[in-house]
N, C-alpha and C positions, 0 to 999 in steps of 0.2 A: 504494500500500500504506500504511494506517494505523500512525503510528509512537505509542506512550504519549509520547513524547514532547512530542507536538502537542496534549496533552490542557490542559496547563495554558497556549503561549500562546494556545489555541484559546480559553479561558476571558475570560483579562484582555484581549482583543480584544473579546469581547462588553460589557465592563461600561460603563456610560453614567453621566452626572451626569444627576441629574432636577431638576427647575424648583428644586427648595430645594436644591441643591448636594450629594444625598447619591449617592453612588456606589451603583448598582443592577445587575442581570441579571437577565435575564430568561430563564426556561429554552428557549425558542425561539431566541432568538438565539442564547446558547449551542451550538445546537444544531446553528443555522446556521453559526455558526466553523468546528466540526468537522465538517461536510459537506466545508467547503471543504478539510478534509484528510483526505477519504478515510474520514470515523470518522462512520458511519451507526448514531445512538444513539437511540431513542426518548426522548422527553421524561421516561418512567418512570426513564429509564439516567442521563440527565442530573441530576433531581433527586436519584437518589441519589446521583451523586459528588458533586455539591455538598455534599450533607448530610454525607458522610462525609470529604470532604476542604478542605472550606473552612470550618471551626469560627468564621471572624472573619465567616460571611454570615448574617443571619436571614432565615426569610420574611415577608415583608410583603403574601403576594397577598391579594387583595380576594373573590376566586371561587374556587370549589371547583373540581378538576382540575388537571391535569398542568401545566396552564402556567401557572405560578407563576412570581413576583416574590421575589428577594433583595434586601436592602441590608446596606450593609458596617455592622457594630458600631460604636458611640461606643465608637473606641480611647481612652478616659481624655479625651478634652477636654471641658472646663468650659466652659460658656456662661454 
């Protein structure tokens, strides 16, 4: 049985570092976290809770469609 609970650390179990060091997800994986607990979301379901609950992710996908690309925001560091 699908718990809300499982929603967010189903999330920060998907997010990966990509080759330049930025923290990313991917709405597939995502997707796949919450398989593993029971939360069978389409990729439409997934992109919108990101969008609605994780204000600190933008998209960065390259292609049109569902399976989109997040990276976390430059929280205030200077380069």
């Amino acid at each position: 049985m699908p718990r809300q609970s499982d929603i967010n650390p189903s999330f920060n179990a998907a997010i990966t570092l990509d080759a330049a060091g930025r923290r990313t997800i991917t709405t597939a994986a995502f997707v796949k976290e919450l398989a593993a607990h029971n939360h069978i979301w389409t990729l439409k379901q997934a992109n919108r809770w990101i969008e609605e609950q994780q204000c600190d992710f933008k998209d960065i996908s390259t292609e049109e469609g569902e399976r989109r690309t997040f990276m976390i925001r430059n929280m205030g560091r200077v380069r």
